[in-house]
C-alpha positions as YAML, in Angstrom:
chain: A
units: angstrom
residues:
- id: 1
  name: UNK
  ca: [-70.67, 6.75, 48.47]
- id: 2
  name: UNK
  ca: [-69.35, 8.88, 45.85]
- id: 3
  name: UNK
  ca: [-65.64, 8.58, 44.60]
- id: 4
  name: UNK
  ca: [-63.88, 11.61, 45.27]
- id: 5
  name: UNK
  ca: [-61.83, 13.37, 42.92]
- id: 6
  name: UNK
  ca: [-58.34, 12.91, 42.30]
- id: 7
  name: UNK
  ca: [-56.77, 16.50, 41.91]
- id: 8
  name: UNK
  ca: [-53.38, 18.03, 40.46]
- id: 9
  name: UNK
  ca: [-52.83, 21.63, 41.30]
- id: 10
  name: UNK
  ca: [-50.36, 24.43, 39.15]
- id: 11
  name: UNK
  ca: [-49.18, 26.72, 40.47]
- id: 12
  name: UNK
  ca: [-46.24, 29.13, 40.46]
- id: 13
  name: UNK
  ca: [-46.89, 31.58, 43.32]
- id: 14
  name: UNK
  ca: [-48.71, 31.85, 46.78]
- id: 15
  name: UNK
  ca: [-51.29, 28.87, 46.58]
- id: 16
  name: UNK
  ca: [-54.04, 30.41, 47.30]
- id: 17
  name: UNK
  ca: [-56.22, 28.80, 45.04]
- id: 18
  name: UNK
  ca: [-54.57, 25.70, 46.12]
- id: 19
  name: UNK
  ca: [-55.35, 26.64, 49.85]
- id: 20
  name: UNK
  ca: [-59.00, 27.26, 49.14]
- id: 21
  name: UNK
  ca: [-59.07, 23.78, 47.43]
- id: 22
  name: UNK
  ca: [-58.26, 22.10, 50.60]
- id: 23
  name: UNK
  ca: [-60.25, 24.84, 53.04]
- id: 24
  name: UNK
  ca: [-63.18, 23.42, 50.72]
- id: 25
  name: UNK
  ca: [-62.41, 20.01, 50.87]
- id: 26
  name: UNK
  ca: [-61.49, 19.67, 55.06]
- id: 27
  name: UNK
  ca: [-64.86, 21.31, 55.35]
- id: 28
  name: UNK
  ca: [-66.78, 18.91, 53.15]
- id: 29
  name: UNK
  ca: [-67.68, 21.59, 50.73]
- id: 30
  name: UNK
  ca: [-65.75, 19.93, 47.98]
- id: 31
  name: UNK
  ca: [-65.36, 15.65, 48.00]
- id: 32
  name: UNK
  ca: [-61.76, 15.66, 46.38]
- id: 33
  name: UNK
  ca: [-58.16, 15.18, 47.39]
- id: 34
  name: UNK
  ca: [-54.74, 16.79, 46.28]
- id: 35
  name: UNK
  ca: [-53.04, 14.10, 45.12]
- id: 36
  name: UNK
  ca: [-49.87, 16.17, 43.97]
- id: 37
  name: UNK
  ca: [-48.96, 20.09, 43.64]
- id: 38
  name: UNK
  ca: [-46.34, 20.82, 40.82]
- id: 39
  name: UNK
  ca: [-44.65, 24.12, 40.66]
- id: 40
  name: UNK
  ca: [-42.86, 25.72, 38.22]
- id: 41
  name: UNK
  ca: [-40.57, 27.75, 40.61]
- id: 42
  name: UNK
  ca: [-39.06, 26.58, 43.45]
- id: 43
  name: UNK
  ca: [-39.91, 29.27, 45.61]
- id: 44
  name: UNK
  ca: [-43.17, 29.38, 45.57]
- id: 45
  name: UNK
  ca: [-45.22, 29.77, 48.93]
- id: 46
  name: UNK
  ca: [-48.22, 27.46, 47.54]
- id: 47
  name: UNK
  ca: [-45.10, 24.69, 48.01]
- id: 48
  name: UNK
  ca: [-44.93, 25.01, 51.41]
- id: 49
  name: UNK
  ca: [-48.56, 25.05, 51.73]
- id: 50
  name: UNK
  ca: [-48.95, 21.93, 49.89]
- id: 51
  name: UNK
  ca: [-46.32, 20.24, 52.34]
- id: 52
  name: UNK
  ca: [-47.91, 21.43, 54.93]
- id: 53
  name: UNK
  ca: [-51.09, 19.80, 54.08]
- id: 54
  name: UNK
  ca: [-49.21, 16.44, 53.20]
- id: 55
  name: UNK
  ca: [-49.40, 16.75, 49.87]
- id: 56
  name: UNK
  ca: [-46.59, 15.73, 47.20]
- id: 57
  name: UNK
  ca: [-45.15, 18.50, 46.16]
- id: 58
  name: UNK
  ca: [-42.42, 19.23, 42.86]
- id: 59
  name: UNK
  ca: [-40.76, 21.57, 40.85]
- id: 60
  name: UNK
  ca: [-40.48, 21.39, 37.23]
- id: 61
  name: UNK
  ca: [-38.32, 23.86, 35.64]
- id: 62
  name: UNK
  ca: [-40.08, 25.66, 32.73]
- id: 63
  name: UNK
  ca: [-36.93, 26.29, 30.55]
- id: 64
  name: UNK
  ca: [-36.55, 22.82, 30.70]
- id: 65
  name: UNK
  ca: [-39.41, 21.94, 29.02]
- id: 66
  name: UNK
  ca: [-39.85, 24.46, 26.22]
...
C-alpha cells in the first residue's frame, strides 16, 4: 500500500481549495491527509472548515513575522 501524503494547507480566506483537498481525498481521488491548516487571519472561513473536518487548525499573524 502506498503511503499517503502528509499535507499543510495556507490559506487566508474561504478554504475552498482546502475543501476540495479533502472532497478529493474522502472520495479516494487523492491518497493524502491534512495534517494541519495555518491561517494568516483569524477569520477566515477555510478555519472553520478545517475544524470541521478535524483538522488542526492556527493562526499566525503576518505582521508578526515580517
Amino acid at each position: 500500500m502506498a503511503k499517503r501524503l502528509r499535507l499543510a494547507v495556507l490559506l487566508s480566506g474561504g478554504g475552498t481549495t482546502l475543501q476540495n483537498l479533502l472532497d478529493h481525498i474522502a472520495d479516494g481521488r487523492l491518497s493524502a491527509e491534512v495534517a494541519v491548516v495555518v491561517s494568516s487571519r483569524a477569520d477566515a472561513y477555510g478555519l472553520e472548515r478545517a475544524r470541521r473536518a478535524g483538522v488542526a487548525a492556527v493562526t499566525v499573524a503576518r505582521k508578526s513575522h515580517s
